[in-house]
MIRODREN-515321 format. One record per residue: x, y, z of N, C-alpha, C, O in turn; residue in one letter; residue number from 1. Coordinates in pm, 1 decimal. Layout:
<bafis>
(bafi (X, Y, Z), (X, Y, Z), (X, Y, Z), (X, Y, Z), 'A', NUM);
...
</bafis>
This chain:
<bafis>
(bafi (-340.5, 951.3, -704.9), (-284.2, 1079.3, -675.9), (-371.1, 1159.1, -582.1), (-381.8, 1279.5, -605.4), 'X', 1);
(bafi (-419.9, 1119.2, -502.9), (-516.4, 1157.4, -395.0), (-515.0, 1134.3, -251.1), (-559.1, 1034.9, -193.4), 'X', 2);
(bafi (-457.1, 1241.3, -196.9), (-504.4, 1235.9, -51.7), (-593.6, 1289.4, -7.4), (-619.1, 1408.8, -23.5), 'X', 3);
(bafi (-684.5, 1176.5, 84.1), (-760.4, 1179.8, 166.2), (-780.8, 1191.4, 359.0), (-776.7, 1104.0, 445.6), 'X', 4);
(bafi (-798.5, 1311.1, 364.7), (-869.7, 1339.8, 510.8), (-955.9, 1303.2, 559.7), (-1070.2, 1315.0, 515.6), 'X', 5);
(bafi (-919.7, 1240.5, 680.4), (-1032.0, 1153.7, 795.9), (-1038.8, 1183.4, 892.5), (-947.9, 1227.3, 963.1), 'X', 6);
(bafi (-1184.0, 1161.1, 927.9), (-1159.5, 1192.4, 1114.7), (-1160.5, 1076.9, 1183.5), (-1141.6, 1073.7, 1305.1), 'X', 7);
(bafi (-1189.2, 942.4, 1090.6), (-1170.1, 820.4, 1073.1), (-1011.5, 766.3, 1112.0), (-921.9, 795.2, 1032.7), 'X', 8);
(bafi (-976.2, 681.7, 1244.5), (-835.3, 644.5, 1197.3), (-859.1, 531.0, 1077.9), (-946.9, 461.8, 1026.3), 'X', 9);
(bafi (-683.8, 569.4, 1069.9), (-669.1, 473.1, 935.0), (-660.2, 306.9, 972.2), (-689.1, 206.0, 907.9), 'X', 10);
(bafi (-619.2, 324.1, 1074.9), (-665.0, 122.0, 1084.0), (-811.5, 55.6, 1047.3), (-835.2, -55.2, 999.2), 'X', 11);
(bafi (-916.7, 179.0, 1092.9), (-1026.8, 150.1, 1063.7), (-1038.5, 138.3, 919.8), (-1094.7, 35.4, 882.4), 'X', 12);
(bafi (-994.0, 229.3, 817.8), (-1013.0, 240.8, 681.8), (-956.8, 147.3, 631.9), (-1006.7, 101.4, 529.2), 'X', 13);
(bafi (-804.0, 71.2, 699.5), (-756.3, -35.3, 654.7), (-834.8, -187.3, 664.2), (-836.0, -288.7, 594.4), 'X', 14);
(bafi (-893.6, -147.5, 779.9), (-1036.7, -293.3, 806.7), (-1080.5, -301.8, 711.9), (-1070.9, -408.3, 651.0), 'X', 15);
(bafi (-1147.6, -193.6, 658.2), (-1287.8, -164.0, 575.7), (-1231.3, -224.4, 414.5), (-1300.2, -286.1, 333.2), 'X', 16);
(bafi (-1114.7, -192.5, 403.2), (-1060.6, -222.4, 263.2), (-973.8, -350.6, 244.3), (-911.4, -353.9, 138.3), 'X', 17);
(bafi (-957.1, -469.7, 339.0), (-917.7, -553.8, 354.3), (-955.4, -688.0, 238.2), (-1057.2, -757.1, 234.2), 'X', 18);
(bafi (-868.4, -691.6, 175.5), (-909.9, -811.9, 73.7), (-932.7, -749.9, -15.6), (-1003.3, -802.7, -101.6), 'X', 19);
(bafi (-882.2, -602.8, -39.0), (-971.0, -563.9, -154.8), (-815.6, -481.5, -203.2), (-830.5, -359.8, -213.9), 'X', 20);
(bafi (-709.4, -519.4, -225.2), (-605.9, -486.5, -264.8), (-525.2, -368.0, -207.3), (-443.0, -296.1, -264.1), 'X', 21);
(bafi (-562.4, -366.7, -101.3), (-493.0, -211.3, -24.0), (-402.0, -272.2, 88.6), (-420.3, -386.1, 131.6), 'X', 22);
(bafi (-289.5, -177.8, 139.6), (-211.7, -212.7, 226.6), (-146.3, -118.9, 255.4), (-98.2, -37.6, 176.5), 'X', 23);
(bafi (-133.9, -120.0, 416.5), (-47.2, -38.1, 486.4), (46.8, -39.6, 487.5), (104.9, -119.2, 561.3), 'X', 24);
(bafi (126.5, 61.2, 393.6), (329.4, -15.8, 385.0), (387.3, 132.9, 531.2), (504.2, 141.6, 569.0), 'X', 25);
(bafi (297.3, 206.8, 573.3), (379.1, 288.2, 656.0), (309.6, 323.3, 767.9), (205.5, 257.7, 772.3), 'X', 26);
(bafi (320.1, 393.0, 854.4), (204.5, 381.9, 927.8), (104.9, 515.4, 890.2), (-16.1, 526.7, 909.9), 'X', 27);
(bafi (187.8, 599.8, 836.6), (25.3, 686.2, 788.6), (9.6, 689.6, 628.6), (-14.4, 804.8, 592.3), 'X', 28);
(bafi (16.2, 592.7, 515.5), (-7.2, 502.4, 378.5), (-75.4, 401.7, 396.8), (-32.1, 296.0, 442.5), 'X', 29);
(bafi (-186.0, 423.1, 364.0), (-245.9, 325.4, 292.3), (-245.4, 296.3, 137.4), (-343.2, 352.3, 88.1), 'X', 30);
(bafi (-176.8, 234.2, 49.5), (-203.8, 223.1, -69.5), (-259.5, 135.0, -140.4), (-278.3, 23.7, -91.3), 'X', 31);
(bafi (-299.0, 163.3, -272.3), (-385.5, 50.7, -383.0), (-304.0, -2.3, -459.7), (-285.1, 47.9, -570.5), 'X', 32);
(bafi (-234.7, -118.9, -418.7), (-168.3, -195.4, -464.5), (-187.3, -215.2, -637.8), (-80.7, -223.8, -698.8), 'X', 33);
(bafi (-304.8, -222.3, -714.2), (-307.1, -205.6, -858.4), (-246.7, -40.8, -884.1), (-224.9, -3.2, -999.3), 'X', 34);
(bafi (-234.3, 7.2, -822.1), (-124.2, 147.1, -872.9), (31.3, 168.7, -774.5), (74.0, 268.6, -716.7), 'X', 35);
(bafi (75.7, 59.2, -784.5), (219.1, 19.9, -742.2), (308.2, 12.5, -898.4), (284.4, -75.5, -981.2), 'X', 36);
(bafi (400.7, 108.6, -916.8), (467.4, 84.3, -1021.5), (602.9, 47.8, -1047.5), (653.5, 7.7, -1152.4), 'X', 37);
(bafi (660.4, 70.7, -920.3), (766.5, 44.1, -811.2), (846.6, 36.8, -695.9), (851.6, 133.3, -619.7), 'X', 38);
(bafi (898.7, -48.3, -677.9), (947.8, -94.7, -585.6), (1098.0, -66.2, -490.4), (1196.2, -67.9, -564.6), 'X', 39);
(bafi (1124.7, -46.5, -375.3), (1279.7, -46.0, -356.9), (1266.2, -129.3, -204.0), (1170.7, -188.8, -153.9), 'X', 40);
(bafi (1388.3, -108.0, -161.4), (1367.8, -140.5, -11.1), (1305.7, -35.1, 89.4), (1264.0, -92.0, 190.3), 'X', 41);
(bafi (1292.4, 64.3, 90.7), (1247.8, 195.2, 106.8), (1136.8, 296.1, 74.6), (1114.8, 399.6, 137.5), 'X', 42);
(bafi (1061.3, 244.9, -46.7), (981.2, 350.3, -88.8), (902.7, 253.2, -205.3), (946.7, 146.0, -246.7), 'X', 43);
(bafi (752.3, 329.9, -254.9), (673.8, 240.2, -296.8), (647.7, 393.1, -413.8), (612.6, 507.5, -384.6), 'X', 44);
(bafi (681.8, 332.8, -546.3), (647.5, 498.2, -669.4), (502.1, 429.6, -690.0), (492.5, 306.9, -686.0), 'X', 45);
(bafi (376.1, 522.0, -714.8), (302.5, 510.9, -748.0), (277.3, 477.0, -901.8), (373.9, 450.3, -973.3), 'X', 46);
(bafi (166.1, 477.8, -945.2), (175.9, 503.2, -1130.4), (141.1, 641.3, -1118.8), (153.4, 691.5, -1230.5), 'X', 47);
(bafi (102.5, 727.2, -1033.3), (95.9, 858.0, -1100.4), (225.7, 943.3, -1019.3), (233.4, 1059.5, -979.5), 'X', 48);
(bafi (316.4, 834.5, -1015.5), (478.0, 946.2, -1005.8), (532.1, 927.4, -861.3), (636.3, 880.2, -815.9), 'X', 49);
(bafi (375.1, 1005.3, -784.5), (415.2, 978.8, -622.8), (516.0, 900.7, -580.4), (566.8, 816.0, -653.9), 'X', 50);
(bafi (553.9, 922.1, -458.2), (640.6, 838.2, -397.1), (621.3, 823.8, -220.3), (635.7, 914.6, -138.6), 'X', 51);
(bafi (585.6, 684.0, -194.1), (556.7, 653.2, -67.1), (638.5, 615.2, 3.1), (724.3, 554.1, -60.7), 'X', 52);
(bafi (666.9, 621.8, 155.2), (764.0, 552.8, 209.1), (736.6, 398.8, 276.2), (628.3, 376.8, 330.4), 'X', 53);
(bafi (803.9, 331.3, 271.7), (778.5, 162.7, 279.9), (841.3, 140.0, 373.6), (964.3, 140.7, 368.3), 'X', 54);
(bafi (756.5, 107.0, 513.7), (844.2, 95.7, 650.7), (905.9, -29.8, 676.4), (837.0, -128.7, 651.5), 'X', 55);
(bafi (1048.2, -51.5, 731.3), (1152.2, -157.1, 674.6), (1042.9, -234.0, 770.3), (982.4, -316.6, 702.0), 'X', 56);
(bafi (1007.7, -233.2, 878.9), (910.3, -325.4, 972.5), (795.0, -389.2, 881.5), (742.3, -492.7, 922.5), 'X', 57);
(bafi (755.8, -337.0, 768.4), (654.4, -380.4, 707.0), (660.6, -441.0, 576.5), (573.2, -507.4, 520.7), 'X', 58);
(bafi (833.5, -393.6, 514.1), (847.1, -477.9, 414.5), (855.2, -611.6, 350.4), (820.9, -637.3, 235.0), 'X', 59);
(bafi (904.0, -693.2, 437.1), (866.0, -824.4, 422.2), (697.3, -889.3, 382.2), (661.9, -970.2, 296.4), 'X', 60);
(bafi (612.1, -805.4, 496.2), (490.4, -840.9, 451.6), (440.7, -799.8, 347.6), (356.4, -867.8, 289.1), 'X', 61);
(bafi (477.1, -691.8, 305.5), (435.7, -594.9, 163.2), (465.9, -717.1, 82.4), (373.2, -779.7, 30.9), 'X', 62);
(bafi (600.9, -757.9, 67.1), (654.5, -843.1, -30.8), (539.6, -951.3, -84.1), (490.3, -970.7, -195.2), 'X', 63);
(bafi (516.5, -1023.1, 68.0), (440.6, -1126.9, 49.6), (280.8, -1148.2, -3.6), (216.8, -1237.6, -59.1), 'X', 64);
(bafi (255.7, -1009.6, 48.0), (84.5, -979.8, -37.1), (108.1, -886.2, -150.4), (18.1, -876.2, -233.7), 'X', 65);
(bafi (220.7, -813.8, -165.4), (236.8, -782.0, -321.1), (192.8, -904.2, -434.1), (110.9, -910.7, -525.8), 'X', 66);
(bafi (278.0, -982.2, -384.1), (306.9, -1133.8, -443.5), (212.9, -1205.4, -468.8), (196.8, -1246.1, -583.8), 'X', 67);
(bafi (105.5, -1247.3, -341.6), (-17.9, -1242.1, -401.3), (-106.5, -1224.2, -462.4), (-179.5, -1293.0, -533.8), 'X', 68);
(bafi (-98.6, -1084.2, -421.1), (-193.1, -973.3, -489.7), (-177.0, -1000.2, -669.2), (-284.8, -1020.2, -725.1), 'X', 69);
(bafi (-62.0, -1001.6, -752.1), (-12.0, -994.8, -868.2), (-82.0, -1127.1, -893.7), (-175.6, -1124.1, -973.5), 'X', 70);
(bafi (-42.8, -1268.8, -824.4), (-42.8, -1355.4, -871.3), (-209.5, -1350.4, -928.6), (-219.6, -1365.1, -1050.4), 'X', 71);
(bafi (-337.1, -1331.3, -852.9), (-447.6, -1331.1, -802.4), (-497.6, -1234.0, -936.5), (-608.3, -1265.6, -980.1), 'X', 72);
(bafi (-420.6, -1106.4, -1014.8), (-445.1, -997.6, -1103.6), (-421.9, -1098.5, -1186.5), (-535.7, -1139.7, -1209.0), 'X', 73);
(bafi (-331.2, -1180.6, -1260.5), (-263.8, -1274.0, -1355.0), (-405.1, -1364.6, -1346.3), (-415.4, -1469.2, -1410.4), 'X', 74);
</bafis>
């Protein structure tokens, strides 16, 4: 439930956090995939309620390292 201000772009922050369960589902979201609570074609609910938007250009890949990501938590 936290946004964060940078003077940092976020591709850089997305480098930095790579492999480490985060992903860009929009172009200004970065989220922590262990606080994904649901899903649509459109939008990503956090566990603390939030609601992100999930860019259709990026959903497929979301899918596929969601998928991972879970398998890898299991």
């Amino acid at each position: 439930g936290k946004t964060v201000a940078s003077l940092v772009q976020l591709s850089e922050i997305e480098e930095k956090l790579s492999g480490q369960g985060f992903f860009r589902c929009h172009r200004s979201y970065l989220v922590n995939m262990r606080h994904v609570s649901h899903i649509t074609a459109t939008e990503l609910t956090m566990s603390n309620g939030f609601a992100v938007p999930l860019s259709k250009y990026r959903s497929k890949e979301f899918m596929i390292a969601y998928a991972r990501f879970m398998r890898v938590q299991l």
